[in-house]
C-alpha positions in Angstrom: -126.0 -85.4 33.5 -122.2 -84.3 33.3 -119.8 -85.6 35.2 -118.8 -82.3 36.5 -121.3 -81.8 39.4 -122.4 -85.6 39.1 -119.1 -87.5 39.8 -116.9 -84.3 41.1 -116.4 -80.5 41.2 -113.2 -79.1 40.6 -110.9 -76.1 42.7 -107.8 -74.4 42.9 -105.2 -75.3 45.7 -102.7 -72.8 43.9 -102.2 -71.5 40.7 -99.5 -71.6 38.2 -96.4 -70.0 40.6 -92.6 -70.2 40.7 -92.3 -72.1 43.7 -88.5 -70.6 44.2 -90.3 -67.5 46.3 -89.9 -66.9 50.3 -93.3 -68.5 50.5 -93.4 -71.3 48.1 -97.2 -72.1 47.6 -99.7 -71.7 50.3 -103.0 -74.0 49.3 -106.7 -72.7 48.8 -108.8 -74.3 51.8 -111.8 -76.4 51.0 -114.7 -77.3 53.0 -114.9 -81.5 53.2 -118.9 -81.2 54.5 -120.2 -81.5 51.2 -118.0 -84.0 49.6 -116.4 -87.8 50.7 -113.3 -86.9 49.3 -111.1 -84.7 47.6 -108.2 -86.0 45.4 -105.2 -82.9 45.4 -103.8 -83.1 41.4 -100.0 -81.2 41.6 -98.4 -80.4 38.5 -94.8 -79.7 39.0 -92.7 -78.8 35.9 -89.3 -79.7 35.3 -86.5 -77.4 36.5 -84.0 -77.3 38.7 -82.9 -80.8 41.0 -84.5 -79.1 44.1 -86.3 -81.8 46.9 -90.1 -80.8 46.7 -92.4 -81.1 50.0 -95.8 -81.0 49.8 -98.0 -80.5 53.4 -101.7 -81.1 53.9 -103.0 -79.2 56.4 -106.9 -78.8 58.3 -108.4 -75.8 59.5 -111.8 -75.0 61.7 -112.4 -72.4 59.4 -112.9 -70.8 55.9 -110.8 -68.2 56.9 -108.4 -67.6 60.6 -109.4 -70.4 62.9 -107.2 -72.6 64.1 -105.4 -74.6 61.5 -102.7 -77.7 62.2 -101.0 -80.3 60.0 -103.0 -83.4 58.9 -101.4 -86.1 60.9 -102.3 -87.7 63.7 -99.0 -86.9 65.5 -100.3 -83.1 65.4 -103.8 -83.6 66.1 -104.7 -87.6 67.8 -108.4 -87.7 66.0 -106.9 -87.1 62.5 -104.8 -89.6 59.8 -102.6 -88.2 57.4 -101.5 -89.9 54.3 -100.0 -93.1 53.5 -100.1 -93.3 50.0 -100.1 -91.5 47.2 -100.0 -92.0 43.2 -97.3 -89.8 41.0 -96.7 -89.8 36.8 -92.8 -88.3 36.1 -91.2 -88.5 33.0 -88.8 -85.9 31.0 -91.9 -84.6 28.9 -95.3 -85.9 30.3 -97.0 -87.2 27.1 -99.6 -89.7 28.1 -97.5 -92.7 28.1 -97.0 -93.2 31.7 -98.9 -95.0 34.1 -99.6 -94.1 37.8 -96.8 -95.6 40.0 -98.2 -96.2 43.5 -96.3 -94.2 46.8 -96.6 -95.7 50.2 -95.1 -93.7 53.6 -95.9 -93.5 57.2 -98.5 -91.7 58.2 -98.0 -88.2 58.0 -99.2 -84.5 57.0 -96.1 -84.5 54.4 -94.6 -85.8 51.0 -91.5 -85.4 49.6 -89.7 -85.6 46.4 -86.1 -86.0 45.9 -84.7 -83.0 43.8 -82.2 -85.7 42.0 -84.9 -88.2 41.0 -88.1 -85.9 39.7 -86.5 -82.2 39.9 -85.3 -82.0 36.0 -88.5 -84.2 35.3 -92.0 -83.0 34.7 -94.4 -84.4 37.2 -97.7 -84.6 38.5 -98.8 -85.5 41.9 -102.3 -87.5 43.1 -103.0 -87.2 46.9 -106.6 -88.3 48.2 -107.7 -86.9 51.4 -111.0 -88.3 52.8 -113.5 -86.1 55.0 -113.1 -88.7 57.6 -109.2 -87.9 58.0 -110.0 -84.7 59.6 -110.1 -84.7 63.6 -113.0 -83.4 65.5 -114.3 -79.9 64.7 -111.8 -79.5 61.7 -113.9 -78.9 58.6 -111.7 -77.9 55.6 -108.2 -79.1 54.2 -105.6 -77.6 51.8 -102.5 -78.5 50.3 -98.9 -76.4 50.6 -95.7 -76.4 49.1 -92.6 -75.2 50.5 -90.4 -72.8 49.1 -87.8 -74.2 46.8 -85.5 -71.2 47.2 -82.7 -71.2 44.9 -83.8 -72.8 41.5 -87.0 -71.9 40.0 -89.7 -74.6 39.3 -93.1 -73.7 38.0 -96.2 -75.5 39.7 -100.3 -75.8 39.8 -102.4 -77.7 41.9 -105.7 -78.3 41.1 -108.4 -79.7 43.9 -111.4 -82.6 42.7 -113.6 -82.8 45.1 -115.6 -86.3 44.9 -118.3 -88.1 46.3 -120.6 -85.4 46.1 -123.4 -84.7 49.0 -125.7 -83.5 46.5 -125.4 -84.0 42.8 -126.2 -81.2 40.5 -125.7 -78.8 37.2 -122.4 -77.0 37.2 -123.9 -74.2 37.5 -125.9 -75.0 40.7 -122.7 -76.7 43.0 -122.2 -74.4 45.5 -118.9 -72.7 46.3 -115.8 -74.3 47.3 -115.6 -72.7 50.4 -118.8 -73.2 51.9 -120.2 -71.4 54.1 -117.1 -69.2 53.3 -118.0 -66.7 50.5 -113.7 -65.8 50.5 -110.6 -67.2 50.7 -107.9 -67.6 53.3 
């Protein structure tokens, strides 16, 4: 059997987008019933020295609901992050080798415009199902507007810890039971 529907399944959170716009890059939710974790992959391309921020959010729902920041200060039942893995170089080429983030808790993480902003970058955030408070059911990553210096970006979601291994062609939809996106 592959690995794709085995080990993982793979979404978008947002797709390749100049993140210099009024609205930055608001993530694709995804339902954490099905899986045990999903691991957010950002790709941020080199550009302008801007700061970066990065927020993981949960919502109730597919689609409306009510949705709040994934931290524990914002809802009491949830964690946010406290680590998380990044890969920056001038060109990205394979060399590198994950260098370990730790942080307080929180729904956030940011990068310093004059450390990673002129470097290409990529981004490694795990979110466990069990991180969400009580009655929240599906998570997704933003990035906030860099306004003023363009910068290109991508995020790509891998869900993991699959609830029920199968074909490719059989894993059901990201969004379950959502059939479309917020």
């Amino acid at each position: 059997m592959d690995a794709l529907g085995r080990l993982f399944d793979v979404g978008v959170g947002w797709s390749p987008v100049d993140l210099d716009t009024a609205n930055g890059a608001t993530g694709k939710r995804i339902n954490m019933t099905m899986h045990e974790q999903v691991t957010f992959l950002v790709f941020l391309a080199a550009g302008a020295t801007t700061d970066a921020t990065l927020t993981l959010k949960q919502h109730t729902a597919y689609t409306s609901g009510t949705s709040n920041n994934l931290a524990s200060a914002t809802v009491t039942d949830s964690t946010g992050i406290t680590y998380w893995y990044i890969k920056s170089e001038a060109v990205l080429d394979n060399d590198e080798t994950w260098t370990k983030v730790t942080q307080s808790e929180a729904a956030t993480i940011s990068l310093t415009g004059a450390t990673y902003g002129d470097k290409e970058t990529i981004i490694a955030v795990e979110v466990h199902a069990a991180q969400l408070g009580n009655g929240y059911t599906h998570v997704s990553l933003d990035h906030a507007a860099t306004l003023g210096a363009a910068k290109l970006g991508a995020c790509l979601i891998l869900p993991s810890g699959l609830r029920y291994r199968r074909k490719p062609a059989s894993l059901g939809n990201l969004l379950r039971p959502g059939v479309a996106n917020a």
